[in-house]
Every structure is written in C-alpha cells, then in structure tokens.
C-alpha positions in Angstrom: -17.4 -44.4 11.8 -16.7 -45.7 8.2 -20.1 -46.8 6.2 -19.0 -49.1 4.1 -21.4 -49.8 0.7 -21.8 -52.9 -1.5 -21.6 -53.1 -5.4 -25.3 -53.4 -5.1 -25.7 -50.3 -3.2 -23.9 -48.5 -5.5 -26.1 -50.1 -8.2 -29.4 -49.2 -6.6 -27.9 -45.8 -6.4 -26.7 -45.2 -10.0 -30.3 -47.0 -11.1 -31.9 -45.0 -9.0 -30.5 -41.8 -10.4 -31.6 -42.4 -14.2 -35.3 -43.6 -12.7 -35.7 -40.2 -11.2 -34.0 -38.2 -13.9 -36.9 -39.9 -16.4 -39.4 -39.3 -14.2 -38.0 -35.8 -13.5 -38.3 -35.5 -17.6 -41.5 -36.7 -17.6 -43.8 -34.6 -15.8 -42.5 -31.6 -17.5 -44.8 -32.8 -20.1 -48.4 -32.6 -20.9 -50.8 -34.9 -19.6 -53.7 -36.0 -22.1 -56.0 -37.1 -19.0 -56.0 -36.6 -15.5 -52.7 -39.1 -14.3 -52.4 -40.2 -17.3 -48.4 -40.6 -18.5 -46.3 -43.1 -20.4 -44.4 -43.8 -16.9 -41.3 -44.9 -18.7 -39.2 -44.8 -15.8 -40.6 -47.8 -14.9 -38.8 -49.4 -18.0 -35.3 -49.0 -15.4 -37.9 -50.5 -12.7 -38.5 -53.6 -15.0 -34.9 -54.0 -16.5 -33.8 -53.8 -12.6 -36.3 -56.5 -11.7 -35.4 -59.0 -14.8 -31.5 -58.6 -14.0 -31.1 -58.1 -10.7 -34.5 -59.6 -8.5 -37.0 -58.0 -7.1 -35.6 -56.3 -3.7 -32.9 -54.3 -5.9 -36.2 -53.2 -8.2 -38.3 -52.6 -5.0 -35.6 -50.2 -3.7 -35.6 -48.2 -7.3 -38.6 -48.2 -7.5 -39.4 -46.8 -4.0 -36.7 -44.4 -4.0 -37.6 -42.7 -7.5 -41.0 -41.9 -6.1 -39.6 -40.7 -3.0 -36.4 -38.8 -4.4 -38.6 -37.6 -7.2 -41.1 -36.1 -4.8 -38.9 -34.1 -3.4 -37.0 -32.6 -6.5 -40.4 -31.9 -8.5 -41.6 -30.2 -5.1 -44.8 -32.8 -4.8 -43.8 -34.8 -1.5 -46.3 -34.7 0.9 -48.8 -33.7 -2.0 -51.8 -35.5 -3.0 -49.4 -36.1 -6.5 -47.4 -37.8 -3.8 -49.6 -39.8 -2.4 -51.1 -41.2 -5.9 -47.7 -41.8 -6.8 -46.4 -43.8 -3.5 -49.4 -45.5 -3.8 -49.5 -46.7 -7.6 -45.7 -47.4 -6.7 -46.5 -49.9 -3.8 -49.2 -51.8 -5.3 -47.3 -52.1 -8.1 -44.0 -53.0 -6.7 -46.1 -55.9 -4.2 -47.5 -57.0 -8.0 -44.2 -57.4 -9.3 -42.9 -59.4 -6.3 -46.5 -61.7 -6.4 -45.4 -62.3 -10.1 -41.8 -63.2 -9.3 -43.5 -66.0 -7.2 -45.2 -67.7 -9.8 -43.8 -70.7 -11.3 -41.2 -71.3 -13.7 -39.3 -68.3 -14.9 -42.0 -65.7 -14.1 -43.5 -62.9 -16.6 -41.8 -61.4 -19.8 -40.9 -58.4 -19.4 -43.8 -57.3 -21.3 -46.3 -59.3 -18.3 -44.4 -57.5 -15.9 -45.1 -53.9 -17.0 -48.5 -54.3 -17.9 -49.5 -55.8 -14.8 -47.3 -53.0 -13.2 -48.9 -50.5 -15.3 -52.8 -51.4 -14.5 -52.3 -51.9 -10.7 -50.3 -48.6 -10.7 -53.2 -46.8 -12.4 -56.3 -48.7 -10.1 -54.6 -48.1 -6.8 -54.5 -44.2 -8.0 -58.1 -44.2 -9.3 -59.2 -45.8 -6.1 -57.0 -43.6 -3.9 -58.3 -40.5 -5.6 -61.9 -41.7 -5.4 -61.4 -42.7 -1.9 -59.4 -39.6 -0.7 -60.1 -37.3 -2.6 -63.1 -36.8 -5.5 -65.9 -38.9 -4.4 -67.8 -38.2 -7.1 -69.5 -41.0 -9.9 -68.3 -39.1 -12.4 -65.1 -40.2 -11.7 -66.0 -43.7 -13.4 -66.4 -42.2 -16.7 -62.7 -41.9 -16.7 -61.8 -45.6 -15.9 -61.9 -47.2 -19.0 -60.2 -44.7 -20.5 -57.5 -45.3 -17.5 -57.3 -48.8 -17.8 -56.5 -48.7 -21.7 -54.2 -46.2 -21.6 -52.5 -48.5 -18.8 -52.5 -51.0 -21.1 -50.6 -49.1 -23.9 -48.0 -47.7 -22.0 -47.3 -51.0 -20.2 -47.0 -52.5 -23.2 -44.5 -50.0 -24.9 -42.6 -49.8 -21.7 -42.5 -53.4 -21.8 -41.1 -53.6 -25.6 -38.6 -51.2 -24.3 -37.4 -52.9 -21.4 -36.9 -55.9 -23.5 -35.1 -54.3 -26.0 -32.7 -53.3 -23.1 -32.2 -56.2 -21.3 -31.5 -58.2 -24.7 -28.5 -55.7 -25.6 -27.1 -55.8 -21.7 
C-alpha cells in the first residue's frame, strides 16, 4: 500500500521539525523560575497560524510537545503533562481567537494570549496534580508577567517573520 502525502503534510512536517529542534534548544537552558522559559518555539506556532490557519498550527503545535517529549526523555512525565496541557489550552485559545471578527489578533495578541493560557493551565495543573500547597500562589504573579514578556517578544518575532516571508 502506497501512502500518499500532501504539500501540507510535508509542510506540517518540515514546521514541525524546526518547532522541536527550538524547543529541544531550549530546555538545555536554565530556568530562572520554576516553568518559567521564553517558549520561542511557539514563534513557528504563531507564524504557522498567521500563514497557514489554525489546523496546520494545531498539528505543530501538538506534535512538538509530543515529538519533543520523547527526544528530551520527559513523555509520560509530569514535564509532559504541564507541557501537553499548556499546549492544549493554548492551541483551543488560538482557534477561539481565529473566530473573532474581522481579521483576528496581530501576531503579537496571538502569543500573548497563547503565552498566559499556556502558563495558567500549567500553574493550575501543577496545583491541582501535583503541589497543593498556598505557597504556590506566591509564584503567580511572577508567572503571569513573565508570560506576558515572552509573549510579547515571541510576538515581535513572529511578526518580524511573517513580514519578510
């Protein structure tokens, strides 16, 4: 039997490949707080979305957490788990904001809100599943801004990119 793949599969594929390779990059570095990183493989995420719509970005996105997982040695792992989860919500965000009217989010809108639903559906999964403890709310706002900062530099980036494709 002959599988036969479409530009777009290749696409996804090739996408795909330079998502994970980032995010292979960048958890060899240091984290300043507890799940806290610039996420800047989400910059293909966003570029993917603006270009090509949200199922092609929904399949990168999935499959770099996935893909990734299993070349860093964390599938299965609670790191896993975070991470499919912060992936989800923020994939379902970026779909909701495709929705709106008009011609959507900048790119910009998009990683933000990406960013800060990524990082609450990880604080909330870690609370929930594993550190019940109030002391985890210290940590929050300091979550929440640094969501905001990355988003927004992965934003600037993924504008950058899209306006010299």
């Amino acid at each position: 039997m002959l599988l036969h793949t479409s530009r777009d599969d290749h696409r996804i594929a090739w996408l795909t490949a330079l998502a994970i390779t980032i995010h292979i990059a960048e958890s060899a570095f240091p984290s300043p707080l507890p799940g806290v990183k610039p996420g800047l493989a989400n910059v293909v995420t966003i570029v993917v979305l603006i270009r090509f719509g949200w199922r092609m970005a929904a399949w990168v996105n999935l499959l770099r957490v996935l893909v990734g997982s299993l070349l860093i040695g964390t599938f299965l792992s609670p790191t896993f788990i975070l991470s499919l989860g912060g992936a989800l919500s923020s994939t379902f965000m970026l779909i909701s904001l495709t929705q709106l009217p008009g011609r959507g989010c900048s790119a910009i809108g998009y990683s933000v809100a990406a960013s800060i639903t990524h990082v609450m559906t990880q604080f909330w999964l870690a609370y929930w599943l594993f550190i019940q403890h109030s002391g985890l709310f210290y940590l929050l706002p300091a979550l929440i801004i640094a969501a905001v900062i990355f988003g927004i530099v992965t934003g600037v980036i993924a504008t950058a990119i899209v306006k010299n494709l």
